[in-house]
N, C-alpha and C positions, 0 to 999 in steps of 0.2 A: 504494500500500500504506500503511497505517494504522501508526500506532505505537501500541502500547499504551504508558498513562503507567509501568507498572510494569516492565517490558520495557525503556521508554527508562531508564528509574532504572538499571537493575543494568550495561545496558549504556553508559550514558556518564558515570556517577557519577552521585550524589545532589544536588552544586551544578545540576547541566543539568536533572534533573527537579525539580527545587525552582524551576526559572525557567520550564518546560514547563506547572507548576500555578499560578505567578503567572499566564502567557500566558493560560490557560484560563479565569482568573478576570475578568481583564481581557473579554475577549470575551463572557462572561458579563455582564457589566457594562450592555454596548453593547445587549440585548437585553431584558432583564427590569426589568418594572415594578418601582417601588420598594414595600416590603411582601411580598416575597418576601425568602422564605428559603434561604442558599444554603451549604452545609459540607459538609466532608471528609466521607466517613463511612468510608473505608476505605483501603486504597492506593492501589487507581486509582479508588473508586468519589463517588458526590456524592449528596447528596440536596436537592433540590428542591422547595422547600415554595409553593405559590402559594394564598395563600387565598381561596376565593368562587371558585376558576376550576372549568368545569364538568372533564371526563376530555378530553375536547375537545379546550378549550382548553389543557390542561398538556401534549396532544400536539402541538398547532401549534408552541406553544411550544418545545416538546424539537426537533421537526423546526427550527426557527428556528435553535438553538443548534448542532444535529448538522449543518447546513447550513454554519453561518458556521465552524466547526472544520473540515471539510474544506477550504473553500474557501480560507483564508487560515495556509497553513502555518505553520508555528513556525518562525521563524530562530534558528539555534544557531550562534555563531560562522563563520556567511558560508553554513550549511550547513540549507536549508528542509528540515524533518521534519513529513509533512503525519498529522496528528492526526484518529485517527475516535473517535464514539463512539456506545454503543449504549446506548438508553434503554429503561425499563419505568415505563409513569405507572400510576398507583392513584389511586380518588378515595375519600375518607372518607364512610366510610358513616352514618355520627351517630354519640350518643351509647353506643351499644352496641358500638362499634368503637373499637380500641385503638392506637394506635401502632402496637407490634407486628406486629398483623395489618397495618395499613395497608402498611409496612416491607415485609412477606412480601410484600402480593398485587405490590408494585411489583418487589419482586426475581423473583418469578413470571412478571413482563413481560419484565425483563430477560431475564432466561433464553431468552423466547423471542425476541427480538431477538437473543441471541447463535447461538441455533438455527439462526436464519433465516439467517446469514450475516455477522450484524454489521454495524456502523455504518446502524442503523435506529432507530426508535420502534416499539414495542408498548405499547399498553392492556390493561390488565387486563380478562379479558371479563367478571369479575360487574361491575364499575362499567359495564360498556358497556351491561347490560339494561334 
């Protein structure tokens, strides 16, 4: 079973998830090329920035990182809390595409990653046409 990072906050205090999203950063680290962009953007949530990568590749990727978080639990004081997480990629569509949008279509994958059952990768399907 997976912990959610905001779940583990409320339930073991704020010092434990504050060491839970170092953990996750660290891990993050071990994976992504350098030129990647990587920040909070909510309470449990991250955004992802890989430039020049195609929807693809930002899903290999996402699977790379949802892989090595399950794989290698979080230790909390002697006590392993194994870490899922569910992704939504988006690819920028040019000049006529906004943040914004960009931002939605990837939380629109989210969404369905969390549909599907959680701790998965979804693409957005207009970047996939």
């Amino acid at each position: 079973m997976g912990a959610s990072i905001n779940v583990y906050i409320r339930l073991c205090r704020h010092e434990a998830g504050d060491k839970a999203l170092r953990y996750i950063t660290a891990v993050y680290r071990t994976i992504f090329r350098s030129g990647a962009l990587f920040a909070r953007y909510g309470g449990e949530e991250f955004v992802i920035g890989l430039p020049a990568a195609s929807i693809r590749e930002a899903g290999e990727v996402a699977e790379q990182l949802r892989t090595a978080l399950e794989e290698k639990p979080f230790d909390t004081a002697g006590e392993l809390v194994p870490i899922t997480a569910s992704f939504g990629a988006a690819q920028y569509a040019g000049a006529h595409d906004t943040l914004e949008s960009l931002l939605r279509d990837a939380d629109t994958a989210l969404y369905e990653s969390k549909r599907n059952g959680r701790n998965a990768v979804s693409l957005h399907p207009v970047a996939m046409s």
